[in-house]
C-alpha positions in Angstrom: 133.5 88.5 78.7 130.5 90.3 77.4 129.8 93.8 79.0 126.8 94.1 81.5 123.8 96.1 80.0 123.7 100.0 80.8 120.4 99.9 83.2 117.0 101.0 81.6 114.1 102.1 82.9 110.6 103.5 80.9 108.5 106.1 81.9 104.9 106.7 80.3 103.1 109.4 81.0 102.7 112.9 79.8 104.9 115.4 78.8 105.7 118.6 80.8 106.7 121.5 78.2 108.2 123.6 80.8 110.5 120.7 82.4 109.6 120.6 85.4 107.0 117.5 85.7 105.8 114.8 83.6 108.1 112.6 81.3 110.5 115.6 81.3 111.3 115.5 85.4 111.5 111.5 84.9 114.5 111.4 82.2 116.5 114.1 84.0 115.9 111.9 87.3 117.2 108.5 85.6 119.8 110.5 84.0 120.7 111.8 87.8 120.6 108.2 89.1 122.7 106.1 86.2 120.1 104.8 84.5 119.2 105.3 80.6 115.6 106.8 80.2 113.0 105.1 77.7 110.1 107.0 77.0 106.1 106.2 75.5 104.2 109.6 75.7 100.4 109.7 76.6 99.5 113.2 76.3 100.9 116.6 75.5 100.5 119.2 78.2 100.7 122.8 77.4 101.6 124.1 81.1 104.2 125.9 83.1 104.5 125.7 87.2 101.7 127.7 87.3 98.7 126.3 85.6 97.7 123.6 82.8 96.8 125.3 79.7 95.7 122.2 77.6 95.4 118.7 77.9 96.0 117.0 74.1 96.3 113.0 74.6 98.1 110.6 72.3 95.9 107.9 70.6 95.9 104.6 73.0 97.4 102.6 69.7 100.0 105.2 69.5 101.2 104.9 73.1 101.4 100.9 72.8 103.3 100.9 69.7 105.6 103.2 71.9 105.9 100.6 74.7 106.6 97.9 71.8 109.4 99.4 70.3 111.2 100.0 73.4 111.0 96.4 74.9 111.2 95.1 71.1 115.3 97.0 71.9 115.7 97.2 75.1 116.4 95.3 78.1 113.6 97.3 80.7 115.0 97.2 84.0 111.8 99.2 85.5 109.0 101.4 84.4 106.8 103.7 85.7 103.5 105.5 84.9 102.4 109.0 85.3 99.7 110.9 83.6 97.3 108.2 81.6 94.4 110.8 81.6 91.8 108.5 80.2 90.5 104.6 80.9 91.7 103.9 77.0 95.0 105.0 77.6 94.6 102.9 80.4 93.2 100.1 78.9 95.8 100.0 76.5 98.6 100.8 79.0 97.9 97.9 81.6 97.0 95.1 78.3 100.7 96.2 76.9 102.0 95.1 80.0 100.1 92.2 81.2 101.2 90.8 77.9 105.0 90.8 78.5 105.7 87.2 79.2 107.1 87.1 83.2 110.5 86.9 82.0 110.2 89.7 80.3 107.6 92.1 82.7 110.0 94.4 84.8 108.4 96.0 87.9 106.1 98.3 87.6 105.5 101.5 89.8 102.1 103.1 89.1 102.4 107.1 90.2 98.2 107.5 90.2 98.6 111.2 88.9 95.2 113.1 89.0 96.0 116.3 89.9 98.6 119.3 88.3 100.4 120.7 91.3 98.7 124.2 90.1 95.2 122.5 89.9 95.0 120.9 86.6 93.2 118.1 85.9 95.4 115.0 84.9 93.4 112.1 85.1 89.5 112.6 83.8 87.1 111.2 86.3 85.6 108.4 84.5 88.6 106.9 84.1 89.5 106.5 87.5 88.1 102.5 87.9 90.1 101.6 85.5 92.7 102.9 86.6 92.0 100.8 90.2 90.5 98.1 88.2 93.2 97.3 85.3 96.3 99.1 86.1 96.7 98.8 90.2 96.7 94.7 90.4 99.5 94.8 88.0 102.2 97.1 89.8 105.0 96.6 92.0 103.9 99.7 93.8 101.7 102.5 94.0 102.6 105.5 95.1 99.8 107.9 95.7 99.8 111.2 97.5 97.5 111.5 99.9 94.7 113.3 97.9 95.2 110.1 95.3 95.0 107.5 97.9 91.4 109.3 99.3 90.1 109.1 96.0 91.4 105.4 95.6 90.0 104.2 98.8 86.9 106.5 98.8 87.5 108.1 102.5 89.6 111.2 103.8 93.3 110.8 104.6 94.1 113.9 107.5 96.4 112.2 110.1 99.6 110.1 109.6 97.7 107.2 111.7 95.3 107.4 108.4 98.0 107.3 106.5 99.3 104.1 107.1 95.7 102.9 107.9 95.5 103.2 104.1 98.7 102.0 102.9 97.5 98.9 104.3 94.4 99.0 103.1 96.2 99.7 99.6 97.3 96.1 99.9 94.5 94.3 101.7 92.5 95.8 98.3 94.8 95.5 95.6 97.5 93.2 96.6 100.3 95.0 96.1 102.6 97.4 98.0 101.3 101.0 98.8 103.9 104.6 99.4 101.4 107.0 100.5 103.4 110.2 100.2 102.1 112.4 103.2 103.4 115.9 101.9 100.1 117.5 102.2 99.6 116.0 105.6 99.8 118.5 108.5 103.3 116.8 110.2 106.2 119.1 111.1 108.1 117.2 108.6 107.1 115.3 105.3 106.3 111.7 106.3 105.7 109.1 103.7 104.2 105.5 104.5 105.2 102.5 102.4 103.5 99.5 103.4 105.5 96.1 101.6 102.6 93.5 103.0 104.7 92.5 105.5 105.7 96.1 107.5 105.0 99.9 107.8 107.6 102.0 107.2 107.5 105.4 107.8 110.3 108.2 105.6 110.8 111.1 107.2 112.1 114.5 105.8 112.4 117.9 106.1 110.0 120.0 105.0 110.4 123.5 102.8 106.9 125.5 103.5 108.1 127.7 100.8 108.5 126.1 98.4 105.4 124.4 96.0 107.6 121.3 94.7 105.6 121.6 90.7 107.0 118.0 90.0 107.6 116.4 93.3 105.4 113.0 92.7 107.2 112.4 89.2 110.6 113.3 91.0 109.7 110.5 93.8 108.4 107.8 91.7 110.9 108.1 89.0 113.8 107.7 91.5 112.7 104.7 92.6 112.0 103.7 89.7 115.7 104.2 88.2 116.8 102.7 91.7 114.6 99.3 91.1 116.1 99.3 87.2 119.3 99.2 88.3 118.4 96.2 91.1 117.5 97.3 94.3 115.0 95.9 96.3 111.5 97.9 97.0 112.6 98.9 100.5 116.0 100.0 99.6 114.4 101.5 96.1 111.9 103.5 98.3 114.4 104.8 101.0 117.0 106.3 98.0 113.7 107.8 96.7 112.9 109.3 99.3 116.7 110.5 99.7 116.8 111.7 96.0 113.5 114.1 96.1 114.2 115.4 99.7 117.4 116.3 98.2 115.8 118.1 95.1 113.8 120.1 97.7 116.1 121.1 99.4 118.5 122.7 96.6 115.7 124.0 94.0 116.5 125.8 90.7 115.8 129.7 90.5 114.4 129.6 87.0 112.9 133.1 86.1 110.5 134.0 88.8 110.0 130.4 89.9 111.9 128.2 92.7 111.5 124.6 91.1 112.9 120.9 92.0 116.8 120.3 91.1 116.7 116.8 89.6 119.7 117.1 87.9 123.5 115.7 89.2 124.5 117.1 92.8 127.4 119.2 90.5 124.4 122.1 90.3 
C-alpha cells in the first residue's frame, strides 16, 4: 500500500528578516502543526519588531514561477497569502491561482496584510482594489484584522456588534467566509468573529496587554492554514487557529530586549 502524502501547505508573502512575521512566522507555524512548508516570496523586508526599514518586492513573473514550481512537485494541501504589496503582485498572484484546474486549486486563505505591527506600510494604497477586486472572490477565507476589514468595507469597525456586522458584510460583498480578528477592539478579552455564510461565531481568548504580538496575523492565518492542509473543515481550522496563536501569546520568546510570539513546538 502506497504511503499517504506528508501534508503541504504554501505560503506567499514577504519575508521577515528578523523571524518573527512574514513567510518566516508561517514555516515555523506549519512546522509546529505537521505540515511541510512551501514557500513563493513577494518582497524582501529589511525590519525587526520595531520598525520596517525597506520594502524591496520580487518581480510579479518571479513570484508566479515560484507558485509553479511548487504545485508542478507538490501535492498543496492549503495556501495562504500575506504581504502582496502591489496590484501586480496581485495581479499575478490571484491569475496563478484562478488558473489551477478545481482539482487541483486547494483553499485559499487571504491574510489582507496592510500594515507592519510597528507601522510599516505593507500593502501600497493603489493596490488595495485589486486586492478586493481579483484576490478576495477567490479565497476560502479572509481574515482581516479589524483596521483591514475598515479599509475593506470603507467604514469604522469599534464595537464587537460592528464586528460581526462586517464579517457578514465580508460575505454578502465578496462571497466568501470572513475572520475579522478583533485584537485591537476594546473587549476585556481578544474576540474574533468568523462568519461561514451560514453562522457567527465568535473566538474568545485571553488577552496579554503587554505584550505587542510583532507577527500575530501571520501566526493566526498560517495555523489555519496548516490545519485546512492537513483536512479540517473551516470551522474546526479556525477554532485550532485560534487555539495555536492564543497559545503563542501566551508563552512568548525573550529574544534580546524583545518579548515576541512562540510559534515553535510546545517543548520550548
Amino acid at each position: 500500500m502506497a504511503k499517504k502524502s506528508f501534508p503541504v501547505a504554501l505560503t506567499v508573502a514577504g519575508s521577515d528578516n528578523s523571524g518573527g512575521a512574514g513567510i518566516q512566522a508561517d514555516l515555523k507555524t506549519f512546522t509546529s502543526l505537521g505540515v511541510f512548508g512551501t514557500t513563493a516570496l513577494t518582497c524582501v523586508v529589511a525590519e525587526n519588531p520595531a520598525r520596517v526599514a525597506a520594502v524591496t518586492p520580487v518581480p510579479p513573473r518571479e513570484v508566479r514561477r515560484q507558485m509553479d514550481l511548487v504545485f508542478e512537485a507538490f501535492p498543496v494541501g492549503a495556501m495562504k497569502t500575506g504581504m502582496l504589496y502591489s496590484k501586480e503582485i496581485i495581479r499575478a498572484v490571484a491569475k496563478n491561482f484562478a488558473a489551477l484546474t478545481v482539482a487541483r486549486r486547494p483553499p485559499l486563505v487571504v491574510d489582507p496584510v496592510m500594515v507592519a505591527t510597528s507601522g510599516g506600510l505593507l500593502l501600497r494604497r493603489d493596490a488595495v482594489r485589486t486586492l478586493a477586486d481579483e484576490l478576495l472572490p477567490l479565497a476560502a477565507l479572509v481574515t482581516p484584522n479589524v483596521a483591514e476589514a475598515a479599509v475593506l468595507l470603507g467604514r469604522t469597525i469599534r464595537t464587537l456588534d460592528e464586528a460581526e456586522s462586517a464579517a457578514v458584510d465580508g460575505w454578502q460583498i465578496w462571497g466568501v467566509p470572513f475572520l475579522i480578528k478583533g485584537g485591537h477592539l476594546r473587549t476585556a478579552s481578544a474576540v474574533d468573529v468568523l462568519y461561514d455564510g451560514r453562522q457567527v461565531y465568535c473566538l474568545e481568548s485571553p488577552r496579554d496587554k503587554k505584550l505587542r504580538p510583532h507577527g500575530a496575523g501571520c501566526t493566526y492565518s498560517a495555523a489555519i492554514t496548516a490545519l485546512l492542509a492537513r483536512g479540517q473543515s473551516l470551522v474546526a481550522a479556525v477554532s485550532g487557529g485560534k487555539q495555536f496563536i492564543a497559545s503563542a501569546i501566551a508563552r512568548p520568546l525573550t529574544v534580546g530586549k524583545h518579548r515576541l510570539l512562540n510559534q515553535l513546538p510546545r517543548v520550548f
